[in-house]
KEZAVO-172600 format. One line per 2 residues: number of its first residue (from 0); their letters; for each residue z negated, x negated, y of C-alpha. Coordinates in steps of 0.02 Angstrom, whole numbers, always signed. Each point is the difference from the previous one (the first is absolute). Example, Ala and Ser with C-alpha at 12.3 -4.5 7.8 and 13.67 -1.06 7.14 Angstrom:
// KEZAVO-172600
0 = AS = -390,-615,-225 | +33,-69,+172
// end
This chain:
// KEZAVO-172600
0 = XX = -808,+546,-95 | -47,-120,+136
2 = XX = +142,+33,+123 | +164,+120,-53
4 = XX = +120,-18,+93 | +173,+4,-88
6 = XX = +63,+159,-113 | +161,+47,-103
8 = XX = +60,+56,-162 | +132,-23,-131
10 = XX = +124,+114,-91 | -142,+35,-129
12 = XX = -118,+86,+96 | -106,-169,-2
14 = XX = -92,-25,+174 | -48,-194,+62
16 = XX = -114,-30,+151 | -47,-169,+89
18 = XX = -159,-42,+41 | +48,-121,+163
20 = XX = -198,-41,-6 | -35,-35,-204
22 = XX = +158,-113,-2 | +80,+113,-155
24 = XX = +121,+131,-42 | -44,+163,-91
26 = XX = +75,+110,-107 | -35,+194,-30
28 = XX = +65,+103,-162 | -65,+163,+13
30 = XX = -178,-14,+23 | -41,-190,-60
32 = XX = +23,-148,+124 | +24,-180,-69
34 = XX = +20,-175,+77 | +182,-18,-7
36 = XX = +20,-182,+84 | -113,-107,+99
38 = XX = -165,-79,-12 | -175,+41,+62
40 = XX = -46,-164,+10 | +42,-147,+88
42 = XX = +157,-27,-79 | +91,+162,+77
44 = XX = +184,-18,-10 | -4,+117,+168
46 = XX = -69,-20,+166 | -15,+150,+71
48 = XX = +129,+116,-86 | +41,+138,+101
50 = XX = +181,+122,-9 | +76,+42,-162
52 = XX = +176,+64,-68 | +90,+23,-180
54 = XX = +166,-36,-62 | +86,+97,-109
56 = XX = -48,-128,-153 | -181,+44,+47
58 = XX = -37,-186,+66 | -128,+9,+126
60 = XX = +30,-88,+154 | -170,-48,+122
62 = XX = +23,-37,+186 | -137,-161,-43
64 = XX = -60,-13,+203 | -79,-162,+27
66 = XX = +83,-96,-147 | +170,+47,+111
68 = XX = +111,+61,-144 | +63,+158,-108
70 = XX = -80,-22,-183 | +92,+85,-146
72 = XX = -118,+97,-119 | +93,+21,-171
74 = XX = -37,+148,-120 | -97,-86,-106
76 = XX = -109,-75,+156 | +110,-175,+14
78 = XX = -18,-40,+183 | +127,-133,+79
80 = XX = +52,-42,+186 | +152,+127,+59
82 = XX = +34,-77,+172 | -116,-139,+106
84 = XX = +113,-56,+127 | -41,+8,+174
86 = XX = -112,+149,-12 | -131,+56,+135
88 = XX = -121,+97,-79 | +50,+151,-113
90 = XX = -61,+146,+4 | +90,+140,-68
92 = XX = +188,+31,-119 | +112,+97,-47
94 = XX = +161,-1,-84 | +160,+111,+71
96 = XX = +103,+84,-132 | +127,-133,+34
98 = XX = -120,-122,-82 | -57,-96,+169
100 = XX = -176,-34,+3 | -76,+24,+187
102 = XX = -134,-74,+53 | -122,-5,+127
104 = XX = -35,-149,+60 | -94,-73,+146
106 = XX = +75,+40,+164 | +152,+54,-68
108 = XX = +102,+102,-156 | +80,-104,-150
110 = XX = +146,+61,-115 | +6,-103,-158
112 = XX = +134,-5,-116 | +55,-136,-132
114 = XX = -139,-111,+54 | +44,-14,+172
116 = XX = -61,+97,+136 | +44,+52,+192
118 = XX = -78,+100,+148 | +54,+184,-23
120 = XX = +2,+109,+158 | -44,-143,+123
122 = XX = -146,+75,+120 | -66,-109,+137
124 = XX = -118,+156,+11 | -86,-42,-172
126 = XX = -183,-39,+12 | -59,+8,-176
128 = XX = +80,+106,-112 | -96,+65,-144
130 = XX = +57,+112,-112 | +182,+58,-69
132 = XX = +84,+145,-42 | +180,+30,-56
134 = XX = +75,+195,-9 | +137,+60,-126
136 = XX = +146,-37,+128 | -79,-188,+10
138 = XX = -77,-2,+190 | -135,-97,-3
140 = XX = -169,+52,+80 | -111,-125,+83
142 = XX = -199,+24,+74 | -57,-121,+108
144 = XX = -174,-36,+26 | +29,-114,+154
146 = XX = +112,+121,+90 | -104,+174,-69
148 = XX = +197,+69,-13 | +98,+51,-167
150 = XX = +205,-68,+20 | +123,+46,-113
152 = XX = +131,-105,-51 | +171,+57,-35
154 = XX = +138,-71,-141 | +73,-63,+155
156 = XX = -138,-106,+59 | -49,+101,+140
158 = XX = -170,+37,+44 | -81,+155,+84
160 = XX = -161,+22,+29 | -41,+164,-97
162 = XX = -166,+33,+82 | -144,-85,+108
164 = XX = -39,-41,+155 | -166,-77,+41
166 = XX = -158,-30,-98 | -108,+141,-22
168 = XX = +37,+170,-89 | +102,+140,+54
170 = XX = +97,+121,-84 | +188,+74,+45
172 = XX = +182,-69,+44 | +15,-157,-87
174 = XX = +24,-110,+153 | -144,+62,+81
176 = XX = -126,-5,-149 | -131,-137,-28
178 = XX = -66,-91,-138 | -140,-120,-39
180 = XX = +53,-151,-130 | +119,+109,-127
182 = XX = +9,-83,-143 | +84,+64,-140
184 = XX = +157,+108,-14 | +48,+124,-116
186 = XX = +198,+107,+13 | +21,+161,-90
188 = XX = +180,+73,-46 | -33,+95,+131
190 = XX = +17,-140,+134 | -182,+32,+32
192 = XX = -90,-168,+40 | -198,+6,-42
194 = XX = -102,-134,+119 | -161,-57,-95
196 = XX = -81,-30,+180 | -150,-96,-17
198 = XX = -64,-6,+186 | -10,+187,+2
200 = XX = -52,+39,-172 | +146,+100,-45
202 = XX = +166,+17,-91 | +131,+43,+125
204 = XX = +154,+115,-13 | +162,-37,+76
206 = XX = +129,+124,-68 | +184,-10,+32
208 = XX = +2,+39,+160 | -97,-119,+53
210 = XX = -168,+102,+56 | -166,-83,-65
212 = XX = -136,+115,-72 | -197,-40,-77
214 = XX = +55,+18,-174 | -187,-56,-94
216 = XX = -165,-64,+62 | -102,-1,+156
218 = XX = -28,-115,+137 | -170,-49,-88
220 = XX = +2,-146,-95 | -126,+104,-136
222 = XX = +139,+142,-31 | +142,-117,-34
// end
């Protein structure tokens, strides 16, 4: 792998990584990992793949950065444009069990739905959002690697920021935390949001209430 960047997995138990560097997608059954779509060569269908999310008919969708659109990977490894209109920069996915596909894009947060698309939880405070998160009761979870703060989104559209502050790294009460470019997000059923915080070299713990913890790693880049 040149450059991983993306994960997920389908209903199966089958994993699928991007590699945002190589230009392909992955995909992991048990033990063996094959080329599922993409090229090594100069004829890459992707430029710079990067967040990842499954449907429930375990088509693969790619948040395809530079090319500035959603590609569809079908089961069989098919891939075909989703949505290219308008479109920033993707960089990360997901779909809410209502069947909305959010997305991360640029300076600001997409919903897409029937092939047309509109900002969801307008935030002049958006710097560059990077990776998505949705929980059980469909609030959406945002990092932001321009801002070094996690916001949560609510069904309603409004937006709170769940913890950050200022660059740097700090543990405690969410608004008084720090981070240093989160990227990805992951929610439990727990409402526990884990931070993969690259700046510090750690996954961070907010749990329900809001307090952030060191969940994994160090603040050495050799003890990721």
């Amino acid at each position: 792998l040149l450059g991983p960047w993306g994960v997920t997995g389908d209903i199966h138990g089958n994993g699928y990584v991007s590699d945002h560097t190589g230009n392909v997608i992955y995909k992991v059954v048990g033990d063996n990992v094959t080329l599922f779509a993409g090229s090594l060569d100069s004829n890459a269908e992707f430029d710079g793949p990067s967040g990842l999310t499954v449907d429930f008919h375990g088509n693969v969708y790619v948040a395809d950065q530079y090319n500035l659109r959603i590609q569809q990977i079908d089961p069989m490894g098919t891939v075909s444009t989703f949505y290219d209109t308008d479109l920033q920069g993707p960089t990360d996915l997901v779909f809410g069990s209502n069947g909305k596909l959010y997305v991360a894009d640029g300076t600001r947060i997409l919903e897409i739905v029937g092939g047309t698309s509109k900002s969801y939880g307008n935030n002049p405070e958006f710097s560059q959002p990077m990776g998505l998160a949705i929980d059980r009761l469909g609030n959406l979870y945002v990092s932001d690697i321009g801002t070094d703060k996690i916001y949560r989104i609510g069904t309603d559209e409004t937006i709170t920021v769940l913890a950050g502050s200022t660059k740097g790294f700090r543990n405690g009460p969410g608004l008084e935390a720090q981070f240093d470019m989160p990227h990805d997000l992951f929610v439990d059923e727990d409402f526990n949001v884990y931070v993969s915080d690259s700046g510090n070299h750690q996954i961070r713990k907010i749990d329900s209430d809001g307090y952030v913890s060191s969940f994994a790693g160090s603040r050495t880049s050799e003890n990721v």
